[in-house]
N, C-alpha and C positions, 0 to 999 in steps of 0.2 A: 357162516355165510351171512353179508348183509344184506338186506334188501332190494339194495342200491348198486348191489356190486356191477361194477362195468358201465354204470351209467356217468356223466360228465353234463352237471349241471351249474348254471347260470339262476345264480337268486340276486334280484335288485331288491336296495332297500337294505341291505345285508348287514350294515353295520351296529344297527339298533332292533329292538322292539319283537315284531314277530320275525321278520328278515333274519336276523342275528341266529334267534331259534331254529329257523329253517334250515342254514348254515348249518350249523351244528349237528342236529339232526341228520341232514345227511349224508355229511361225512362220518359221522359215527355208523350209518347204512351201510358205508363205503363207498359211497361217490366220489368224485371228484368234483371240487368244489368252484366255481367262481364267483368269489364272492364280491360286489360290486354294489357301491354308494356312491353320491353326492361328495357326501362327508368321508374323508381321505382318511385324517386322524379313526375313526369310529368305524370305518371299516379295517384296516389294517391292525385294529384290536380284535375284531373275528375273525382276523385270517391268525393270528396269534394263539386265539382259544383254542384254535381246530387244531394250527401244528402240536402248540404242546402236547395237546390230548392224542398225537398222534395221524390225525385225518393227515388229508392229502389237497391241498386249496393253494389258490392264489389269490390276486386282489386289483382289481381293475378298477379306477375311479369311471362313474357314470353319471352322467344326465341324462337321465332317461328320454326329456326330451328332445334330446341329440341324436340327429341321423350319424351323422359324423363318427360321436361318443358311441354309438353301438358299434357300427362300422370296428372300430378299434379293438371294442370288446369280443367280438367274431374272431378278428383277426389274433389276437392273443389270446382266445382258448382252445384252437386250434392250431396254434403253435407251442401251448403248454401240455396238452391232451390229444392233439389230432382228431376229433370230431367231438360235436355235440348231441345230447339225446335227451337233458331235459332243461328246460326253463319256466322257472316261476316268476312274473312279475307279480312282484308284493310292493314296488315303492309308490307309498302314496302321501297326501297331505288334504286337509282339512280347514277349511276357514267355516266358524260358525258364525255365520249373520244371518238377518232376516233375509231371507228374498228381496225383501224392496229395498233393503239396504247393500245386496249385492252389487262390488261393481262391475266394469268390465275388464279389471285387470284382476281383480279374484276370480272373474269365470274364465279368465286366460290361462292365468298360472291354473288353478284346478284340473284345466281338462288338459294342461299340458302335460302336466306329471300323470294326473287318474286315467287316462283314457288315449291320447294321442301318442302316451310313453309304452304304454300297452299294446299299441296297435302297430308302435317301429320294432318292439321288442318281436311279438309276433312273426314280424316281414323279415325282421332280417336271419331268427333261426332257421327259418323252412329251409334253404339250399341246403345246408352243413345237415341238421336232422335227417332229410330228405338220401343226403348221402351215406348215413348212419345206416339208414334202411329204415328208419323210425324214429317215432320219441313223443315226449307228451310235453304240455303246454299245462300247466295251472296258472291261471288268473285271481289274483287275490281281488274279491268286489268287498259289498258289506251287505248285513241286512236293509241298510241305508239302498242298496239298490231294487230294492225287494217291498219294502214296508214305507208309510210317509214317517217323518223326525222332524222337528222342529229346527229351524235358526240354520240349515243347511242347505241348501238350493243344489249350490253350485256341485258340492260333495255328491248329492243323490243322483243329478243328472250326470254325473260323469261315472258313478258305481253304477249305474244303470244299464248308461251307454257298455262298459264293460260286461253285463251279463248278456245283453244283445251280440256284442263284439265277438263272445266267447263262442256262441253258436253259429255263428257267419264263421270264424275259422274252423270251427267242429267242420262244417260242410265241405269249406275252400280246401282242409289239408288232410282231410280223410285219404284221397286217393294217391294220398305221398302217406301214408301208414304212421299220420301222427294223430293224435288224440288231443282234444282241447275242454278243458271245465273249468270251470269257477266254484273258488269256496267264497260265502258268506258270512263273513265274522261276524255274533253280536260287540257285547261289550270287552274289549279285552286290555289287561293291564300293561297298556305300553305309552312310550312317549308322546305319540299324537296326541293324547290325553292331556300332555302337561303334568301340570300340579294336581290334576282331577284324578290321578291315575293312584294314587296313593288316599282319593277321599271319594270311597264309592256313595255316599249318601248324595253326596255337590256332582259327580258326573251323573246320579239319576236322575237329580234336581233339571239339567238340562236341556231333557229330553221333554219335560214336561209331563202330563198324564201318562203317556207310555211309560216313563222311565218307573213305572210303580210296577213293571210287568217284571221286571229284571230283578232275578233273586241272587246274583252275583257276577264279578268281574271274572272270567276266564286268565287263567296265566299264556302266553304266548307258545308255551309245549305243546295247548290244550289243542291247538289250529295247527300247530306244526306236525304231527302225526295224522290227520286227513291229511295235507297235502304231498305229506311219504306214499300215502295209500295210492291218490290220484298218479302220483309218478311213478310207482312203480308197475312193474308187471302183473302184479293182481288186479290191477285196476284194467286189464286189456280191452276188457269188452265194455268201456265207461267212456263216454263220448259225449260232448256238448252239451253235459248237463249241469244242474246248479250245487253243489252240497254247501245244506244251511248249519253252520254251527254255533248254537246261540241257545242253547239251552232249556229251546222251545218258544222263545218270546217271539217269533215272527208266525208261530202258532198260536195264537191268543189272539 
């Protein structure tokens, strides 16, 4: 028995990084999968890993900041699955500048993908979960929403905004019997990184004084199992709160 059995969930972001992991992960649970990206090519390679490996998935292109784009993606997992019961919004993006040098079309894109993509994903599962009889919500934020960082403004305001968001849905979807958290990643080895993601000494360098707090880069497995736990049924009595995975550095 997996963990997952009988659940039918929605991960954006899916095609790469920690999203791809997630994917993976819980179809190997035994959910049912929808796995959904931006990036067409790079998700429809996770929906490839899962069949091989036997999972059970599909593949929905998203813009997350698309009412529209979700709309479509409701409407095609409930015509692949007949209900939904869990979603992770994990798709995010990163622009490192100073604050005074941020513009307003980095704190547009930012909060359109980190926070406003989060907040449609949110709206549009509650009906479908709601009919399920339940389900759970994970929001993927970062320590970024939790700790200050250097050279990222727009990033922290919008991982922020997301841990606040998390508990305003904790309240607003309680009484439809769904459940809403946020994980906090520290550092972990994926493509938002870039080139940095293969040279841990240059992504501590980044951070500046902090970054001397961090004794290593997490692999994307290491986040995709909390967010198993949050979705599944052990998690029932776990609601609107934050789990920090970072290896301690937001305790220091």
């Amino acid at each position: 028995m997996g963990r997952l059995d009988g659940k039918v969930a929605i991960i954006t972001g899916g095609g790469m990084g920690m999203g791809e992991s997630h994917c993976k992960l819980f179809a190997a649970e035994g959910a049912q999968v929808v796995v959904t990206d931006v990036d067409v090519e790079a998700g429809e390679d996770t929906l490839k890993q899962i069949t091989d490996a036997g999972g059970d998935a599909v593949f929905v292109p998203l813009d997350v900041g698309s009412e529209e784009q979700w709309d479509n993606v409701i409407a095609k997992t409930v015509e692949a699955y007949g209900k939904i019961t869990s979603l992770v919004n994990n798709a995010g993006i990163v622009v490192f500048k100073p604050e005074q040098d941020t513009t307003k079309e980095d704190w547009d894109f930012t909060m359109s993908v980190n926070l406003w993509g989060v907040h449609l994903g949110c709206k549009a599962v509650q009906p479908e979960m709601t009919k399920a009889g339940g389900g759970s919500i994970v929001n993927i934020s970062s320590i970024s929403g939790i700790v200050g960082m250097p050279n990222q403004a727009a990033y922290q305001a919008s991982k922020g905004g997301v841990r606040q968001l998390t508990k305003a849905i904790a309240v607003d979807y309680q009484p439809f019997n769904i459940r809403c958290n946020s994980i906090h990643p520290g550092m972990i080895r994926t493509p938002i990184l870039g080139a940095l993601q293969n040279d841990f000494e240059s992504a501590k360098a980044i951070l500046g004084p902090a970054g001397g707090q961090i004794t290593r880069m997490a692999d994307p497995i290491e986040v995709s199992y909390p967010v198993l736990f949050l979705a599944s049924d052990e998690a029932s009595y776990v609601n609107g709160t934050e789990l920090v995975v970072d290896n301690g550095f937001a305790a220091t």
